[in-house]
C-alpha positions in Angstrom: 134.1 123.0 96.4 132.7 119.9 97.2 134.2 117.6 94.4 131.7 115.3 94.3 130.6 114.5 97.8 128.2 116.5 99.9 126.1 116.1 103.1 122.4 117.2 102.8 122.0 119.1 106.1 118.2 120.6 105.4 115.9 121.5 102.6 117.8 124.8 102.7 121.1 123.0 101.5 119.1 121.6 98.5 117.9 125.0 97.1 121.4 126.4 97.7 123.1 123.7 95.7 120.8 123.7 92.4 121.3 127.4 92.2 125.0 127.2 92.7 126.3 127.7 89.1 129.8 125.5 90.2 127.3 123.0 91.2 125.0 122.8 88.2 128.2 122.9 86.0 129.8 119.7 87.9 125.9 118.2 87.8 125.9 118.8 84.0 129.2 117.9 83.0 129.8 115.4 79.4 130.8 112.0 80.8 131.9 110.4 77.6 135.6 111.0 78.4 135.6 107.8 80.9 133.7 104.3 80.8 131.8 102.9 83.5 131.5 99.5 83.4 129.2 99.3 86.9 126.4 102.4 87.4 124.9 102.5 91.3 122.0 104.1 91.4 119.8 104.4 94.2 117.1 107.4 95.7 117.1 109.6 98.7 113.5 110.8 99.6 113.2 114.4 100.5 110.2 116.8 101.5 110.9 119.9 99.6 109.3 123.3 100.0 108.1 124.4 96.0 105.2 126.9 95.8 104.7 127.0 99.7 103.6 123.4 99.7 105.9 120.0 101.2 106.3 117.7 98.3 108.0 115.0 98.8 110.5 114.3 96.2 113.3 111.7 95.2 116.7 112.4 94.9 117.6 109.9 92.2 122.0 109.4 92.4 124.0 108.0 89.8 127.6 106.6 91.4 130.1 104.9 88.3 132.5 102.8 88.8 135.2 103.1 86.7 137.6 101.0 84.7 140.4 101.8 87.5 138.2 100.7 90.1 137.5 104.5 90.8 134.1 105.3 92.3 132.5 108.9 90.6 129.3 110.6 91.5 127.7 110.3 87.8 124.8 113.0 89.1 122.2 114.0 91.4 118.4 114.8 90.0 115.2 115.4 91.6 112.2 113.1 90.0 108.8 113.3 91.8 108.8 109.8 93.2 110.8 106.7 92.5 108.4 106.2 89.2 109.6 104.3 85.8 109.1 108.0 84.1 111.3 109.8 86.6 113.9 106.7 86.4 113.8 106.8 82.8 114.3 110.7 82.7 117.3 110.3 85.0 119.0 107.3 82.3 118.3 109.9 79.4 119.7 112.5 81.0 122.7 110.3 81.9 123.1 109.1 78.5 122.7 112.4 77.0 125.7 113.7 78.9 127.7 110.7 77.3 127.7 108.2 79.8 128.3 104.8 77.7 130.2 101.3 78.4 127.8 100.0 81.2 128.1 96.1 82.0 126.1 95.8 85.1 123.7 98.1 87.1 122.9 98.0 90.7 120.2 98.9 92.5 117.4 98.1 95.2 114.0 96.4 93.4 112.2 98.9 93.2 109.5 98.8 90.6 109.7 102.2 88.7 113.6 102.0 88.7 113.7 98.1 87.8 111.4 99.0 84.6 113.3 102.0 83.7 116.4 99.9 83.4 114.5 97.4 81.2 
């Protein structure tokens, strides 16, 4: 079990964990059981093999901070790029599984992901 934290050794790894069903569970799990006043987010860029072509996608990460001071992987999602539409689908999706009580979120300045927090 990895609880939480996980090194990305090859594209292999990546296929393996999002058909992992204790994976997707812990991926998809409610957060509206804790606050998190301060959300990192941030985006590793991947090529992926889909449909015997290299993409190259973003792995968009959510990391709270909790009220203890507690840092929590919030969830890992692949968007096509570091766009405002993947950004926002990642937020949604975040918010959908309950995640509430933000005060401040970090990030780098990138333009899709500054736009999606707007």
């Amino acid at each position: 079990m990895w609880h939480g934290v996980f090194e990305i050794h090859d594209v292999r790894t990546v296929q393996t964990a999002r058909s992992c069903p204790v994976v997707t569970a812990w991926n998809n799990r409610p957060l509206h059981d804790t606050s998190f006043p301060f959300v990192i987010v941030d985006a590793l860029i991947l090529k992926v093999r889909e449909d015997g072509r290299v993409r190259t996608r973003g792995a968009l990460i959510g990391i709270g901070v909790n009220t203890d001071g507690y840092r929590e992987v919030l969830g890992v999602m692949l968007g096509d790029s570091e766009s405002e539409g993947s950004w926002s689908e990642f937020f949604g999706w975040l918010k959908n599984r309950g995640l509430r009580g933000i005060d401040l979120v970090v990030s780098d300045d990138h333009d899709g992901l500054v736009q999606a927090i707007r």
